[in-house]
N, C-alpha and C positions, 0 to 999 in steps of 0.2 A: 554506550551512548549516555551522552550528560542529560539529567532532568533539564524539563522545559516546565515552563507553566502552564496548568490546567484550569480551564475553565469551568464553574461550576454548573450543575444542571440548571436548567429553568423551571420553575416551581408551576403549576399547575395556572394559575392568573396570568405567567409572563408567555408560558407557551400559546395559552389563547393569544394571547398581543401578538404574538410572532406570529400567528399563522395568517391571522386577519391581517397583520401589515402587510404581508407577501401574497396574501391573496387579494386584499386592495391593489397594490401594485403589479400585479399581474396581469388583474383584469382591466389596468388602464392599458396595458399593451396591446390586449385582445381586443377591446373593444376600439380601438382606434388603430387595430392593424399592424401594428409598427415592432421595428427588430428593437432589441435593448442596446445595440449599437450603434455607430453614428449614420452607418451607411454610406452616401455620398456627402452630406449635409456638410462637411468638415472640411472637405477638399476646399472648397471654394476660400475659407477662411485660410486654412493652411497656406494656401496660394498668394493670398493676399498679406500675410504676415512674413513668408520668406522675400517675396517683392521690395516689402519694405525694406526688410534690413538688407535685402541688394543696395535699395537706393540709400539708406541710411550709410553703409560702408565706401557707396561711391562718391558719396557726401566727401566721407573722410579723405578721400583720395584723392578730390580735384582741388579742397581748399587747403593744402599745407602753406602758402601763404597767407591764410586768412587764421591765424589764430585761435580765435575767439570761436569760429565756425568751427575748424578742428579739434577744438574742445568739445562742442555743442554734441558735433555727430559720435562722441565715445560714448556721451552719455545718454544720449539716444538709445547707442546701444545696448547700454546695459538696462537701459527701461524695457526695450523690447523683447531681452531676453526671457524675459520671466511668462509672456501672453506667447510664445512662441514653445519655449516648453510646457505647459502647462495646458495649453489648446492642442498642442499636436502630439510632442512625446510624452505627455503624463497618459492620456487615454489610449496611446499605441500602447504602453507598457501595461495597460492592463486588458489589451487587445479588445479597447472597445473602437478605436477611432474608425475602423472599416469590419466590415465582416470578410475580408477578404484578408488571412496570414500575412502574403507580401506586404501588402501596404500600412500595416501595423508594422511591419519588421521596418520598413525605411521610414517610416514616422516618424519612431523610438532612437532612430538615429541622430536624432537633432540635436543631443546632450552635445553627439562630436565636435558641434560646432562653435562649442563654449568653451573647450576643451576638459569634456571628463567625459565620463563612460555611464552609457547603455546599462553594461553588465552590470556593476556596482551598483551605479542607483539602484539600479530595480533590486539587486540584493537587500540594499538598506530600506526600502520604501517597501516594496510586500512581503518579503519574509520576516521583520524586525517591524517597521512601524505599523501596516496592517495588520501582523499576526500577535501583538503585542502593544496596540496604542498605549502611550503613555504608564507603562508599567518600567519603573526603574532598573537598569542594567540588561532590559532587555530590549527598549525604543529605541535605537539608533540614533533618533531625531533628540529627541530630550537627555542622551546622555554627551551634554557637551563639559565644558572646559569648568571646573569646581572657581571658577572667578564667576560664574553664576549662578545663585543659589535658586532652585524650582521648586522644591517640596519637600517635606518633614525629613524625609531618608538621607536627604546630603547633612554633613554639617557645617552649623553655622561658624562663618570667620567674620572676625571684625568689620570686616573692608564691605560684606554684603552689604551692610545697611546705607550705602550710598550705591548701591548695585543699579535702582531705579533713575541715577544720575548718569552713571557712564556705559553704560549699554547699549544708549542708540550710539555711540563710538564704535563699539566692538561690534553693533550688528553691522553699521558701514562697510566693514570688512570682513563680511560674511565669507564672501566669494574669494578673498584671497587666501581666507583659511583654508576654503574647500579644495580651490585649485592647486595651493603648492602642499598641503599636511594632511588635508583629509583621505581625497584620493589615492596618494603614496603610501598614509597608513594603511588604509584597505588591502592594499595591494599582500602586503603582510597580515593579514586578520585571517582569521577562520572561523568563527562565532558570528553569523547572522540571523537574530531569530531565531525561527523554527527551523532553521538551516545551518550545515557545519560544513566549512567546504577544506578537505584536506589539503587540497593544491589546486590555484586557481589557472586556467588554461596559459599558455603563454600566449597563445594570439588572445585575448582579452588582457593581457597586463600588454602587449605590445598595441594595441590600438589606442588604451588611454594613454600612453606616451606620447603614440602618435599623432593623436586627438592634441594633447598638450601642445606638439612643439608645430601644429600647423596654428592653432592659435597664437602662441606668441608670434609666428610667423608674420601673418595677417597686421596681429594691432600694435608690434612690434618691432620688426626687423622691415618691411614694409614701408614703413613711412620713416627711418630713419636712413637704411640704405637706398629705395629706389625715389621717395619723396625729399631727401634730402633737409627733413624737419630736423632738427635738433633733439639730441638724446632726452636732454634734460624736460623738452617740451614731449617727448611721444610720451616718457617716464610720467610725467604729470596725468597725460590724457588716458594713459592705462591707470590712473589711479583713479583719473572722476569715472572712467567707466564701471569699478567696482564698488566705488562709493553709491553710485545709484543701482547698481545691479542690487549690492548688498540688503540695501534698504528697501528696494521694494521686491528681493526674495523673502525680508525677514516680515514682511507685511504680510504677506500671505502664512507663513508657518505662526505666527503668532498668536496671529488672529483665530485660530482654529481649534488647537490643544492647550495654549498656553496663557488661560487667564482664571480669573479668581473664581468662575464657576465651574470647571472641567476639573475633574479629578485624577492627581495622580494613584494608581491604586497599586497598594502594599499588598503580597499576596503570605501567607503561611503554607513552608512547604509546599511551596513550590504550587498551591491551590488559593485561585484567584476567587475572591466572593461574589463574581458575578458570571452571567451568565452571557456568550459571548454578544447575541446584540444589545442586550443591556448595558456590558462596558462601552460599548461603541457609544451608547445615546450619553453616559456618565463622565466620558473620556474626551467628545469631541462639539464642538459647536459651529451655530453657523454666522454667519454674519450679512446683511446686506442683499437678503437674500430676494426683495423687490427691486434692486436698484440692476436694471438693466447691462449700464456699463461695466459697473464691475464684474456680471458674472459672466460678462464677454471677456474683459482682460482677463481678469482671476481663470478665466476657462473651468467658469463652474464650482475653483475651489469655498470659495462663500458658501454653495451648499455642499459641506462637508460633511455632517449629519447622511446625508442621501449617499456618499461615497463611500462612508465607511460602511453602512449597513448593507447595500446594494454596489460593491465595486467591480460587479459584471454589468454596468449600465454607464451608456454614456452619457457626457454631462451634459450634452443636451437636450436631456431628457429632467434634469435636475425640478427645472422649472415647474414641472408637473408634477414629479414624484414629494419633492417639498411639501405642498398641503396635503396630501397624502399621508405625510408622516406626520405632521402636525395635529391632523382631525383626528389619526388614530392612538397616537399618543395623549392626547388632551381625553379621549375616549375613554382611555384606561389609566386615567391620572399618571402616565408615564412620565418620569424626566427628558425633558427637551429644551436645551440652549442653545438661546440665539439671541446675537446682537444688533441693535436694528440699525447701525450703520458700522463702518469700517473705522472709525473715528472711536464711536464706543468699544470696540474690541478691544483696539490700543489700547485706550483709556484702563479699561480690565487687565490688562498684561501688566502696565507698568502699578497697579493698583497690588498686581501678586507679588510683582518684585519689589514693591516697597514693604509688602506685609512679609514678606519669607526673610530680609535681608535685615528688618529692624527687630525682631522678636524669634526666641527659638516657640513651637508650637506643640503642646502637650496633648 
């Protein structure tokens, strides 16, 4: 078995932190009764976000004369996609969205509907970016494509130092990376994390297929053979739906790990200098975490802080658990970032990629 990275002990100061955060937050569950899962509380929103995108889809289907409208509703779609996985299968996959197995397990299913996979994600997102936030060659998330430069361990090419100019381009087309090169490579991977998978099920590489080709189906072969739309028009409307899917999936990952305060951390032999919920506070930030709306679309991601140290609780609990961690970190002069709108994250993201892309860092 190949080394993994180890986290380091917690020194005597952090362990008091740790026990007093988890025993704060404990005691907000006890004293107001409440499971660390969503319970029912989620159904009702669940319900209301797949409705949409019924009505969003049938949008698409009654206006293929109307252009402009058949444009409107792709993009629609791909705005919705992102409050529908992240409300319903981000907290199925961490089997907070019910306390009840089944209804976690057809939650988690909602990737299907975008076409990727259940399986996959959740490899990439808790084995890899959970059990290794932001530590290089082992996040899944932050090890993308060397045309963007993120922290001292890549090296710098020329081309970085305009990287903070063409980026929101290539984030646009987040989702077409994922859907046709990410997912397929996966399919061939074995190295997730703190997970090695020798041979991945065939009904799991047959579902994201299948996942796949009912999606093209729907926003593709759909409106071309039985709406009679024009190639070159469905072509277009599958491109603004990933244009907006793209950009506002890469609002959310951005905003979170990837700006000039969150650290990426360099380990020695394979031993990480901190201590695991330490990296989490060092690693990840929150953003926006008063503004109501968002932490309904985001489904909570905004308090990211509370998810990675607490990702047995569900985000509707975030709101609470947030000052929580705030009072007690600020207690023990802990590090805690947070951005106080979705606007300044940005701003911090493209702040990193102008600074990692114009200068090497010694």
């Amino acid at each position: 078995m190949s080394a993994k990275p180890k986290y380091a002990n917690a020194n005597n100061e952090e362990k008091i932190f740790i026990e007093t955060l988890r025993k704060n937050v404990n005691q907000y569950f006890k004293i107001h009764q409440l499971p660390k899962h969503a319970g029912n509380k989620l159904l009702f929103r669940a319900l209301f976000l797949m409705v949409l995108l019924l009505i969003i889809r049938i949008l698409a289907l009654i206006s293929s004369e109307k252009i402009g409208l058949f444009y409107f509703s792709y993009v629609l779609t791909g705005i919705i996609a992102l409050p529908i996985i992240l409300n319903i299968g981000h907290d199925a996959v961490h089997n907070n969205f019910s306390g009840k197995p089944i209804v976690n397990k057809l939650g988690s299913g909602v990737f299907y509907l975008f076409g990727t996979s259940t399986y996959f994600w959740k490899l990439r997102h808790i084995h890899a970016h959970h059990a290794f936030t932001n530590v290089p060659g082992w996040d899944l998330d932050i090890s993308q494509s060397n045309i963007i430069r993120l922290h001292d361990q890549q090296a710098r090419k020329p081309f970085h130092r305009f990287q903070y100019l063409y980026m929101p381009f290539l984030f646009s087309v987040y989702t077409l990376n994922w859907f046709f090169y990410r997912d397929i490579k996966d399919i061939f991977g074995h190295k997730f994390g703190n997970k090695t998978i020798d041979k991945h099920a065939p009904a799991q590489i047959v579902l994201l297929i299948v996942s796949k080709l009912f999606f093209l189906f729907y926003m593709l072969v759909v409106p071309v053979v039985f709406q009679h739309v024009d190639l070159q028009v469905t072509l277009l409307a599958f491109l603004l739906f990933n244009l907006s899917a793209g950009l506002t999936v890469t609002l959310a990952l951005v905003s979170t790990h990837v700006g000039e305060n969150q650290e990426f951390v360099a380990m020695e032999n394979y031993n990480l200098p901190y201590s695991w919920e330490i990296h989490q506070l060092q690693t990840t930030a929150d953003f926006a975490t008063g503004n109501k709306f968002i932490t309904w679309f985001f489904g909570g991601f905004n308090h990211h802080v509370a998810h990675h140290i607490f990702p047995g609780i569900s985000h509707i609990h975030y709101e609470a658990v947030t000052p929580i961690i705030k009072q007690t970190t600020a207690a023990f002069g802990i590090t805690y970032h947070e951005s106080p709108t979705l606007l300044t994250a940005i701003r911090e993201h493209f702040t990193l990629l102008k600074i990692k892309g114009l200068k090497e860092e010694f």
